[in-house]
C-alpha positions in Angstrom: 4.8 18.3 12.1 4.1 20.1 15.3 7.5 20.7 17.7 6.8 19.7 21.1 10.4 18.7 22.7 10.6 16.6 25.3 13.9 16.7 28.4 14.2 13.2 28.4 16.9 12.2 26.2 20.6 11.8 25.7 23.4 10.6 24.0 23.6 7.7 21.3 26.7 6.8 20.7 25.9 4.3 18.5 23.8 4.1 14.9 20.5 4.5 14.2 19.7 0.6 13.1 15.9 0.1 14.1 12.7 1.6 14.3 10.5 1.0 17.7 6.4 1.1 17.3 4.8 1.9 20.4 1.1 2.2 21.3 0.9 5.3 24.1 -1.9 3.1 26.5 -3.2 5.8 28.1 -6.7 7.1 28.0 -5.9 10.5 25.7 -3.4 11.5 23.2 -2.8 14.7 25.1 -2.3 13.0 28.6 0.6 10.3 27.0 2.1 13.6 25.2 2.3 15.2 28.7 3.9 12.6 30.4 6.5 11.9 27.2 7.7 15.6 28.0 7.9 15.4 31.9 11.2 15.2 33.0 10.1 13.6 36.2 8.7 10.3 34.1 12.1 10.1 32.5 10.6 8.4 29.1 10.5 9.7 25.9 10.4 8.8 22.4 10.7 10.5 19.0 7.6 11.2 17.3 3.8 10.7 18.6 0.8 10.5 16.4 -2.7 10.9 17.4 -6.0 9.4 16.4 -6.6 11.8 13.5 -2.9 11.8 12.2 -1.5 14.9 13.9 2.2 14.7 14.5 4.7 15.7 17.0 8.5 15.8 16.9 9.5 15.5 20.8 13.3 14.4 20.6 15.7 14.9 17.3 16.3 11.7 15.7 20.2 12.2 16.3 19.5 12.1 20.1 18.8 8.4 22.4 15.0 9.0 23.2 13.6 6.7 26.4 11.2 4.7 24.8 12.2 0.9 25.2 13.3 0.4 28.3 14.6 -3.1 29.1 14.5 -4.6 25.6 16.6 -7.1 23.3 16.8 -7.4 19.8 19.5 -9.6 17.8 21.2 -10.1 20.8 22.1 -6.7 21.9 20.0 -4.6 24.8 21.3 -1.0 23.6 17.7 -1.5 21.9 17.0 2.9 22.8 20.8 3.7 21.3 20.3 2.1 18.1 16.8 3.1 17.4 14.0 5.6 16.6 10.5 4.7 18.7 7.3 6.3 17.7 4.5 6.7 20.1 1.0 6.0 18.7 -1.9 7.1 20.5 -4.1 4.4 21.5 -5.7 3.3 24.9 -4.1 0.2 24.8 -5.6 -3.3 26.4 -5.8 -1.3 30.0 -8.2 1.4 28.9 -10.3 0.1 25.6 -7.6 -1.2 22.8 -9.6 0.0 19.6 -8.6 -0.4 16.3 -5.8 2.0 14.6 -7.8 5.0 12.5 -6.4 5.0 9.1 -5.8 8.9 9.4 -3.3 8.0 11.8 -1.2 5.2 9.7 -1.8 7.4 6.6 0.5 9.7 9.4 2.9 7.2 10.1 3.8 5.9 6.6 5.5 8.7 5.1 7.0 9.3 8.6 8.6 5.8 8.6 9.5 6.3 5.3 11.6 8.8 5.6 13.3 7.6 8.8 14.0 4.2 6.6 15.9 5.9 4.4 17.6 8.5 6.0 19.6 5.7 7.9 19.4 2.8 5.6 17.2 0.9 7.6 15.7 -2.8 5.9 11.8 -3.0 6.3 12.3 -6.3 9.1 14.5 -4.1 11.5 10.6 -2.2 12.1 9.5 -3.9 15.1 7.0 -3.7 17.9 7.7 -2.8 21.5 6.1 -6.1 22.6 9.5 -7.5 20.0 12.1 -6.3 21.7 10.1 -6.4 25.3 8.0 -9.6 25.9 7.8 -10.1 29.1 6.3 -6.8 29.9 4.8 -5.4 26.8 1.6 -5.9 24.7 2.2 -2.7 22.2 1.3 -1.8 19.7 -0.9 -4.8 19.7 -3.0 -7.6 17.9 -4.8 -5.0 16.1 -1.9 -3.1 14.1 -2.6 -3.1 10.6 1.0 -4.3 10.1 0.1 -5.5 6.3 -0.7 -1.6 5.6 3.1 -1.3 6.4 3.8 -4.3 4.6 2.6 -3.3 1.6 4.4 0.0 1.5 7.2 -2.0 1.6 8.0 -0.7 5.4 7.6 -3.9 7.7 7.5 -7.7 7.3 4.1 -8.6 6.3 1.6 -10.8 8.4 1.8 -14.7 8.2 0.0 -15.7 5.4 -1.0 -19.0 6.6 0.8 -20.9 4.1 2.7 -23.8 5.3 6.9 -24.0 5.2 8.0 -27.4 2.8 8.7 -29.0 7.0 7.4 -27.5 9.6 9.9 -27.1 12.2 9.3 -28.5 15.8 9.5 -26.9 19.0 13.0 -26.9 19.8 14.2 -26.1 16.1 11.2 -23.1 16.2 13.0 -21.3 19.1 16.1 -21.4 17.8 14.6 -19.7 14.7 13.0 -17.1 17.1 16.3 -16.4 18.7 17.5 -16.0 14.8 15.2 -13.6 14.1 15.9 -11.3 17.1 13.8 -12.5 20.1 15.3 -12.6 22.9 14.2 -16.0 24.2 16.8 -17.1 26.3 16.8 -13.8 28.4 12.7 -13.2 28.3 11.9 -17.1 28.3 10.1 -18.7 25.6 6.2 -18.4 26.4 6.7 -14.3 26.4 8.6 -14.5 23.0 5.9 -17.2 21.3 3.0 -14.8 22.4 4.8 -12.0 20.9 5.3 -13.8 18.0 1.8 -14.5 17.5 0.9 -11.0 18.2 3.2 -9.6 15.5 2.7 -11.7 13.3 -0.2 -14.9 13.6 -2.7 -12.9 15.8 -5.6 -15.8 15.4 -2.8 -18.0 17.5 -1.7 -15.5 20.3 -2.4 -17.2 23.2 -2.2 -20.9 22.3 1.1 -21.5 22.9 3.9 -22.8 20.4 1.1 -24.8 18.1 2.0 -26.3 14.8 0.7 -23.5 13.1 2.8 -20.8 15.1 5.5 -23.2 14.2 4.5 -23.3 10.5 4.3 -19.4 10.7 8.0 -19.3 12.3 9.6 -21.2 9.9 8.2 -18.9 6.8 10.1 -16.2 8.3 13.4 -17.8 8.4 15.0 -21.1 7.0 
């Protein structure tokens, strides 16, 4: 782990609870690693990994990096307080979204890891910036090998594409989204369907609340 601190943080005063993935959308690791540490951008986060798994520590964990901005999760909006947020370095949709090199989530597995159990934190309290942000954010994206996490027993898997015993209509499927921590009635419920779909039923995103993005909701909570 390389030490590169970053200005831009401050006080929690609250638990750590959550972990944040972020992608870094810029065009270069080195240019979103400059700006995490510029006082004058005022964001942050914790950790940043690049392409081929090289890792820097910009803000101790006990400390309220700026990395969510104006998020919701469960109901509370202190989402920056009770969290860690890991950059990843990708381009993101702006600049070329690519796939996520294995080097770099053979990085952030062991990293996520540890930061689960040094605060006790349960596997679906790892969530994606676009989770806790819809209506602004895309990151880390359709293409993050979320069932890598999964299966170390670090994230909520994928849908599978099995079907619940009753799928759920619309209005009963965004009360389950609320349940599971969107934030529909303050981000509407278009941005938190998409967001859905981009977590966790990627060949829907876009399509709106279908039966099958229904069917996918109600496997995640009953």
């Amino acid at each position: 782990m390389i030490e590169a601190p970053s200005p831009n943080f401050d006080a929690r005063g609250t638990d750590i609870s959550m972990v944040v993935l972020h992608y870094t959308g810029m065009k270069t690791g080195q240019a979103a690693l400059d700006r995490l540490r510029d006082p004058d951008a005022k964001v942050s986060a914790h950790y940043l990994i690049e392409e081929d798994g090289t890792l820097f520590r910009l803000v101790p964990e006990a400390e309220r990096a700026w990395h969510a901005g104006v998020a919701q999760w469960q109901g509370r909006s202190d989402v920056n307080a009770m969290s860690v947020g890991i950059e990843i370095v990708n381009p993101g949709h702006e600049f070329g979204y690519r796939d996520f090199p294995a080097a770099q989530i053979d990085a952030l597995i062991p990293l996520l890891r540890g930061i689960l159990r040094r605060h006790d934190i349960p596997a679906e309290r790892v969530v994606g910036h676009s989770d806790v942000a819809p209506d602004r954010k895309d990151d880390p994206g359709e293409l993050f090998p979320w069932g890598r996490l999964a299966e170390e027993g670090l994230a909520l898997p994928p849908w599978n594409g099995a079907y619940p015993q009753a799928v759920p209509e619309e209005e009963r499927a965004l009360q389950r989204l609320s349940r599971i921590g969107y934030g529909v009635e303050v981000f509407g419920a278009a941005a938190c369907v998409t967001a859905f779909q981009r977590r966790f039923a990627p060949a829907e995103l876009g399509q709106g609340l279908t039966e099958a993005t229904r069917a996918a909701i109600g496997c995640y909570l009953s």
